[in-house]
N, C-alpha and C positions, 0 to 999 in steps of 0.2 A: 504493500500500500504506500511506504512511504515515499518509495524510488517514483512510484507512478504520476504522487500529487508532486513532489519535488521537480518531475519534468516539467508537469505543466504550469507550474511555477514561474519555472525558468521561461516558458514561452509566453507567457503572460508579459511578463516585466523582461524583456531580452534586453540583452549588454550590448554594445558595440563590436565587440570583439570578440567571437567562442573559439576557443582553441581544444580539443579532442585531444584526450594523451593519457592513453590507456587505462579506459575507464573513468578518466578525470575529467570533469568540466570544466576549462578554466574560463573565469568573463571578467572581461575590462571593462568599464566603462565612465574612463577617462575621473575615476575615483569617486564618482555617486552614486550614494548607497552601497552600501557591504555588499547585500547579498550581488549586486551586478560588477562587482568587484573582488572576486571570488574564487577560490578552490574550490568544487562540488564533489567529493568523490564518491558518486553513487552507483557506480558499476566495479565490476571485479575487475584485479590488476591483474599483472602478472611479471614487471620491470619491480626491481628493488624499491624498498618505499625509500630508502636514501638517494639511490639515484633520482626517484622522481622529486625529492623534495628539492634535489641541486637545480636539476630542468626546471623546477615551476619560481623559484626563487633568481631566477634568472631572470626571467618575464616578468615576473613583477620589479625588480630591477631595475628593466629598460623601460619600465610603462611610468618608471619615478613613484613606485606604491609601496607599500608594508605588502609582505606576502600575508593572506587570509585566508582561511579556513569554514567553510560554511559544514555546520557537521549535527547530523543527527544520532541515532544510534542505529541506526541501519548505514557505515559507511565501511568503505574496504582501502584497505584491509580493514578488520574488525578491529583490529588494536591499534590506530589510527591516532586514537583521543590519547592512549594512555603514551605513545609515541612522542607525541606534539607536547603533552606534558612534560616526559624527558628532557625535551628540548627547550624548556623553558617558554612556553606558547602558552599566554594566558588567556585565561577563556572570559569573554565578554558579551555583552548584547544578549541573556537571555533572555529566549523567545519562544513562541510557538505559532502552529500555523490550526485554526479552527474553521469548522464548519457546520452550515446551519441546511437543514434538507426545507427544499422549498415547498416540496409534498405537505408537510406539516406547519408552516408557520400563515398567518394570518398578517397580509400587507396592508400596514395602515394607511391613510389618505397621504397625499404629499403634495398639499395645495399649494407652496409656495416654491417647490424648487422645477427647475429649468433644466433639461435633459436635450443632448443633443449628439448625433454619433460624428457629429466633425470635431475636427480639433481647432477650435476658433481661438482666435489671438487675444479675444477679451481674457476666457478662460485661461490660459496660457498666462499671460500677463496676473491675474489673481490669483494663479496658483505659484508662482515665483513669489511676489509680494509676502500671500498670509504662510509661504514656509521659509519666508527669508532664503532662500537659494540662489539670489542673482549670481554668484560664483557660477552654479553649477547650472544655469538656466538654458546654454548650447547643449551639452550634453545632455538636459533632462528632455531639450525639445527633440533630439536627435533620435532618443530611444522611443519617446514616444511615436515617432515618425517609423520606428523600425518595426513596429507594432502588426503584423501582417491579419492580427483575427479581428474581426469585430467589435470596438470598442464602445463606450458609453461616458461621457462628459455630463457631468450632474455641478449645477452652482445655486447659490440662493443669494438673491438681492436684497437692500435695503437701499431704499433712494438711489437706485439706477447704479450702485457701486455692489460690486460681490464680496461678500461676505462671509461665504462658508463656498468649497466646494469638494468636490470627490471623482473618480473616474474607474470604471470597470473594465474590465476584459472579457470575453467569451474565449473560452478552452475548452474544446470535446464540450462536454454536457456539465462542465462547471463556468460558472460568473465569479470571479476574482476581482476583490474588489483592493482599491490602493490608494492612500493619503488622501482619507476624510477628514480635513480640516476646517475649522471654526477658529474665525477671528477673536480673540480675547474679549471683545467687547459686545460678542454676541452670543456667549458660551450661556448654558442652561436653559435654550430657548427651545431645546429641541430638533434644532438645526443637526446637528448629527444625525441623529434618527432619520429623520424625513430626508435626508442623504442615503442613508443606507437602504429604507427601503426602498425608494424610486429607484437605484441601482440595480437593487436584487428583482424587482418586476419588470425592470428592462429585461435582463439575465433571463428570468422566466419565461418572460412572453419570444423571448428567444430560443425557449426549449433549454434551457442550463435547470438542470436539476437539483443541484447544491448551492450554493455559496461560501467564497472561502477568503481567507484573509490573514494577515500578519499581524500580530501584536507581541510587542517588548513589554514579559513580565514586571517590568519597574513602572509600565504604564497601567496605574490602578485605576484612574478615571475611566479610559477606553477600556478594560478589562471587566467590568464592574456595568456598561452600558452591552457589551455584546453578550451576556452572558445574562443580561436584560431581556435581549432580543431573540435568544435563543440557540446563540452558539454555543459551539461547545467542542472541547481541546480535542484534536486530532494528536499531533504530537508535538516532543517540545524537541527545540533546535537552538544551536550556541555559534559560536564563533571564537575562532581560536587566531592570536598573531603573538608576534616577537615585536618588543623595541617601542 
């Protein structure tokens, strides 16, 4: 299960750059976001796990990155975690990835938010803004653009300015949803919520039978609201670097 949803993860949110090396995932993308900046190693090896660590520590190297680790407990080799331990690789960002079956949950109204399958430059522009990412705003637009499935653009206005937004993916028969944000000064109004469900009804009415999503354990607000709505933890996943 977890190799399965970890693919389509990765096609959901794709990196810039995939590089394939024996069983390993490696993705660049020009240093936004962890997971798209990344070792995956979710298939079997079969090259020494030290030679591969010299090869992938190379590449991050020349990319100017920290070498990183995306690691569940399904990774190969199996003794991966306690490996990178050895090597002094501290494990950070704990996280998990949850799902909500669409069979079962009950979408509430979402009279105020704005759904759109293009990627319009308002949206773009408010979703740089409320996550503070000007740094990283080429590369975020770049991946978004690299996005080959069916996506969904969700914003909510106050006085013609966006104030909250969110955006989906379509994968096989799941909706992946990614960085629903709320502007500080519009937090407890619901505006999350009514994000996610206009998301997950796009996702449906698209034929996606689940709904799935990323959350950082340290994040008890969002943690505390999907678990409201009725997700619920698939599995948990960490990150491992040096330095």
């Amino acid at each position: 299960m977890i190799q399965r949803i970890e693919e389509a993860s990765m096609n959901a949110w794709p990196a810039l750059q995939t590089i394939l090396y024996d069983g390993w995932v490696v993705r660049f993308a020009e240093g936004y976001t962890r997971r798209a900046n990344s070792v995956n190693p979710i298939y079997g090896s079969t090259i020494d796990v030290e030679e591969k660590l010299a090869y992938c520590h190379a590449l991050f190297r020349h990319q100017g990155l920290k070498m990183v680790f995306k690691m569940t407990n399904n990774v190969f080799p199996p003794d991966l975690d306690q490996v990178l331990i050895d090597l002094h690789y501290s494990r950070q960002a704990d996280s998990a990835v949850q799902a909500i079956d669409l069979s079962a949950v009950t979408l509430g109204e979402t009279p105020v938010t704005h759904d759109s399958m293009d990627f319009e430059d308002r949206w773009f522009d408010a979703f740089v803004r409320l996550n503070d990412v000007e740094k990283h705003a080429a590369a975020f637009k770049a991946m978004v653009e690299n996005i080959v499935q069916p996506k969904c653009f969700s914003r909510i206005e106050h006085r013609a300015r966006i104030v909250a937004c969110g955006m989906a993916v379509l994968e096989q028969n799941m909706v992946w949803l990614f960085d629903i944000t709320v502007h500080d000064d519009f937090r407890k109004r619901g505006f999350g919520t009514q994000l996610i469900y206009s998301l997950l009804r796009w996702g449906k009415n698209h034929r996606a039978e689940k709904g799935y999503l990323q959350v950082m354990q340290e994040n008890k607000t969002a943690l505390s609201l999907y678990k409201k709505l009725g997700f619920k933890e698939l599995y948990k996943y960490w990150y491992r670097t040096r330095g």
